[in-house]
C-alpha positions in Angstrom: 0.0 0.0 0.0 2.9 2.3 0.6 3.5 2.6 -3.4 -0.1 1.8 -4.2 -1.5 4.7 -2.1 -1.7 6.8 -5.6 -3.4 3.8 -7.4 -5.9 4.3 -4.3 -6.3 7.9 -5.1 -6.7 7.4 -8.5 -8.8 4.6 -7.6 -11.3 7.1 -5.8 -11.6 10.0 -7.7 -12.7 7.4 -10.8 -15.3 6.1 -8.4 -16.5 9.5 -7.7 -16.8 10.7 -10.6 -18.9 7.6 -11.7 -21.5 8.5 -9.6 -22.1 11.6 -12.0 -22.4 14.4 -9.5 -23.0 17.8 -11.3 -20.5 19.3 -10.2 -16.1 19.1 -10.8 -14.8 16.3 -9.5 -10.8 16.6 -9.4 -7.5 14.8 -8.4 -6.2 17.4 -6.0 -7.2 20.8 -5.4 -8.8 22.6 -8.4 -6.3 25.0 -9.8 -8.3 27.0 -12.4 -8.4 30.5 -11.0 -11.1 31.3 -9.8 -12.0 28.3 -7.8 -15.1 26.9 -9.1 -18.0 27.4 -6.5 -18.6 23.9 -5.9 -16.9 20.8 -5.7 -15.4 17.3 -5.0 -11.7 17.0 -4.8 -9.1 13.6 -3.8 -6.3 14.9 -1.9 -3.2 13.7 -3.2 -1.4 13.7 0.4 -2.0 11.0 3.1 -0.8 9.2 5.7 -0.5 5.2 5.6 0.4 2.8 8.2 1.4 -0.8 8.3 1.7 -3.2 10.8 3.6 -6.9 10.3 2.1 -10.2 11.7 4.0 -13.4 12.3 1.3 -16.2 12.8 2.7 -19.2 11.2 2.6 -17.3 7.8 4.3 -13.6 7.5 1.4 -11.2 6.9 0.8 -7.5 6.6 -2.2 -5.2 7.6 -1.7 -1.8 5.7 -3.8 1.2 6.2 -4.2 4.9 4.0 -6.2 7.4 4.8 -7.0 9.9 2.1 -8.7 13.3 2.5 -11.7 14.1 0.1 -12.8 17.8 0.7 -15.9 19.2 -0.6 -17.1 22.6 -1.1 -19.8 24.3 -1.9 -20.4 28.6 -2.6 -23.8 30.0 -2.9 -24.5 33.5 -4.0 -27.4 35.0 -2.1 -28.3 31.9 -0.2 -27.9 30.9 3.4 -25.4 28.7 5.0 -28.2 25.8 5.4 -28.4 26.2 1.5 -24.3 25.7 1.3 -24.0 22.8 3.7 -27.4 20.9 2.0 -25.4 20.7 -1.1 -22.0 20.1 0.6 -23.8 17.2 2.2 -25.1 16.1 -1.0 -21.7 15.7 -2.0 -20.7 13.8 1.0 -23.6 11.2 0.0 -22.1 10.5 -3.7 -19.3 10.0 -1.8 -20.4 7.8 0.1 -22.4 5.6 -2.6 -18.9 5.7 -4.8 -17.6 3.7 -2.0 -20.5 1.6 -1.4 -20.6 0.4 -4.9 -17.1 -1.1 -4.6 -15.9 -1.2 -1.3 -12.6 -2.4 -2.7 -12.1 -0.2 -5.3 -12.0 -2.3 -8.2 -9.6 -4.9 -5.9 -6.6 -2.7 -5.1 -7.7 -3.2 -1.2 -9.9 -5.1 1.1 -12.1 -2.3 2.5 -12.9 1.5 1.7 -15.2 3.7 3.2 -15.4 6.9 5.0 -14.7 7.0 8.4 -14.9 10.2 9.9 -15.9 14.2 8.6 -15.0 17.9 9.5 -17.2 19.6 8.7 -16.0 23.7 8.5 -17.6 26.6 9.5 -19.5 28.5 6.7 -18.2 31.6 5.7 -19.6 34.9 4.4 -18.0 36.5 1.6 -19.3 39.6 -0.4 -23.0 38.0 -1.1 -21.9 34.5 -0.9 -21.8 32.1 2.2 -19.4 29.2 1.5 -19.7 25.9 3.4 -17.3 22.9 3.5 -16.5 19.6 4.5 -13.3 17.3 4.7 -14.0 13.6 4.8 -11.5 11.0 5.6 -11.9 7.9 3.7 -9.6 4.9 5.0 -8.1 2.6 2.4 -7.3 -0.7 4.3 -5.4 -3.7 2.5 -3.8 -7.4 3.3 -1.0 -8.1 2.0 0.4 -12.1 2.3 
């Protein structure tokens, strides 16, 4: 899992962005200037761990944990407006990894397992509203 943390990245932003959500789903955070107001994006950091077993056979337990934020900007709305569709992209999120918990085989398990959810903030006419969700990767390895 230490090298195959990117193929896990990759892994979920495909699965994301299968689910079709109408909004940019990218690898990363967005670069086009100015920041699109709403959005889904697969950090490309993480942290992994691994632990080693010897039980008769050698075996190794590895763990990633990748950070999806989410984001949402609306002009002239409220901040119950901006976190409804923030949490609307935490639930295709969520359905991306319960289609395939494995992520088309690269691991044993995927799924989100824990949120932050940010403070909105008011800017100009605009309240934005975000949320970072960790989703952990977790694999065997024989």
């Amino acid at each position: 899992m230490m090298t195959a943390l990117f193929a896990a990245q990759d892994a979920l932003h495909a699965a994301i962005a299968a689910q079709s959500p109408d909004c940019r789903v990218s690898l990363g955070a967005p670069v086009r200037m100015p920041v699109p107001e709403e959005g889904i994006w697969v950090g490309v950091g993480g942290r992994v761990s691994a632990d080693d077993y010897m039980t008769g056979a050698c075996s190794r337990s590895e763990s990633a944990e990748i950070r999806v934020r989410m984001w949402a900007q609306k002009r002239g709305g409220t901040a119950k407006d901006a976190r409804d569709r923030v949490a609307a992209f935490l639930e295709v999120v969520e359905d991306a990894l319960a289609a395939d918990r494995t992520l088309g085989g690269l691991c044993d398990f995927a799924a989100v397992t824990g949120i932050q959810a940010e403070d909105e903030a008011v800017e100009d006419k605009a309240v934005w509203y975000g949320i970072e969700a960790t989703v952990t990767v977790d694999a065997t390895v024989a």
